[in-house]
C-alpha positions in Angstrom: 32.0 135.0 -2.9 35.0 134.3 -4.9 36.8 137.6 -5.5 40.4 138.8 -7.1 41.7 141.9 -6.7 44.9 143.4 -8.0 46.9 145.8 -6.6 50.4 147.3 -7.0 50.5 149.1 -10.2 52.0 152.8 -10.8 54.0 155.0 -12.7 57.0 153.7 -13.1 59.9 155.0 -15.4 61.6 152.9 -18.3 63.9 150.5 -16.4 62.0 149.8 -13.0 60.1 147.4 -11.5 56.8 146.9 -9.9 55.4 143.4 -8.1 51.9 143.5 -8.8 49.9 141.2 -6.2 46.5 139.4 -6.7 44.6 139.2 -3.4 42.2 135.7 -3.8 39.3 135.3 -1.5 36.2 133.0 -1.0 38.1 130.0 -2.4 41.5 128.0 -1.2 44.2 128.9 -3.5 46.0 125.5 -3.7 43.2 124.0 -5.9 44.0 127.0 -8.8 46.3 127.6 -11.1 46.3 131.7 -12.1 46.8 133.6 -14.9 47.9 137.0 -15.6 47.4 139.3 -18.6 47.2 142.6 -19.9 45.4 145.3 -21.8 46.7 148.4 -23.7 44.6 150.7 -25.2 43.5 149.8 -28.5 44.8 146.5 -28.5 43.5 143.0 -27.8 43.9 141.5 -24.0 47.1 139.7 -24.0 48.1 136.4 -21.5 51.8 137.1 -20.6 51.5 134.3 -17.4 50.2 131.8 -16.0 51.4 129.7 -12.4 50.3 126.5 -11.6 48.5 125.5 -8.2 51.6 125.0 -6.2 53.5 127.1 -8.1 55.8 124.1 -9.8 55.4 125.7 -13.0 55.3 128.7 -15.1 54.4 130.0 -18.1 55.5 133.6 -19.8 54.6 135.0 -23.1 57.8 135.8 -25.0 57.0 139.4 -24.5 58.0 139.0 -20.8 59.6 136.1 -21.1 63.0 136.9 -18.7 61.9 140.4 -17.3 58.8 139.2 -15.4 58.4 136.4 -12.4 55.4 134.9 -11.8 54.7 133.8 -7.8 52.5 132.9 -5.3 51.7 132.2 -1.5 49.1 129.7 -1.0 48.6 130.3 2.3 48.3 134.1 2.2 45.9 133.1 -1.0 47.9 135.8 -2.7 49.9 135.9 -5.9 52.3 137.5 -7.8 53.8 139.3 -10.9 57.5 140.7 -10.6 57.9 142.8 -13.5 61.8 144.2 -13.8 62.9 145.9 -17.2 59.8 147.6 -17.6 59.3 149.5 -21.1 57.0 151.8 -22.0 55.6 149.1 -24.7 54.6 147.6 -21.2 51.6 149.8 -20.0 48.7 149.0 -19.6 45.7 147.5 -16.7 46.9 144.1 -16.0 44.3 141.7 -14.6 44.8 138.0 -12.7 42.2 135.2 -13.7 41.8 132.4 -11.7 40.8 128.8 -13.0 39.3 126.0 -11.5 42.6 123.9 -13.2 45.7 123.0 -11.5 47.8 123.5 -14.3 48.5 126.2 -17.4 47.7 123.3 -19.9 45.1 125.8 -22.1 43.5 126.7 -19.1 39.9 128.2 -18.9 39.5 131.2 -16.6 36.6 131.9 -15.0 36.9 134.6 -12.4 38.8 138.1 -13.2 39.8 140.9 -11.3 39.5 144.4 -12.0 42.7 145.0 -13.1 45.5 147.5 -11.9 47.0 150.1 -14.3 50.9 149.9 -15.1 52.0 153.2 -17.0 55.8 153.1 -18.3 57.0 156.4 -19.0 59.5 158.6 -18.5 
């Protein structure tokens, strides 16, 4: 059974860092690209990443654009989110979404985790 789930996430004060990882099982990572996103209270779910299969290329919304790395580690079928500069505009549960593309061209995602709170505050 293909399965995602997050970990990493905290209280964390204006200014840190967290790496968020997303733990893959019951398929081979190298065939998927990921994507991470994010949802505040209130507001919609937002895409801040994606990483292709091998990890060639990235893509970051311009909200994290230079603050947050995406990564992965096909073979520990693990990947993921360096977040440095953290505000407090920054919290909320972050999820990873796999797709059955290879690349970040408009992917469709069809598997989710169940996301890991990030809290920003001081």
């Amino acid at each position: 059974q293909l399965q995602l789930v997050e970990s990493g996430g905290g209280l964390v004060q204006p200014g840190g860092s967290l790496r968020l990882s997303c733990a893959v099982s019951g398929v081979t990572l190298d065939y998927h690209a990921i994507g991470w996103f994010r949802q505040a209270p209130g507001k919609e779910r937002e895409g801040i990443s994606c990483i292709s299969s091998s990890g060639a290329s990235t893509t970051y919304a311009d909200s994290v654009k230079g603050r947050f790395t995406a990564s992965r580690d096909n073979p520990k079928n693990t990947v993921y989110l360096q977040m440095n500069g953290l505000k407090p505009e920054d919290t909320a549960v972050y999820y990873c979404a796999l797709t059955y593309q290879l690349g970040c061209d408009e992917p469709d995602y069809d598997y989710w985790g169940q996301g890991t709170q990030v809290t920003v505050s001081s």
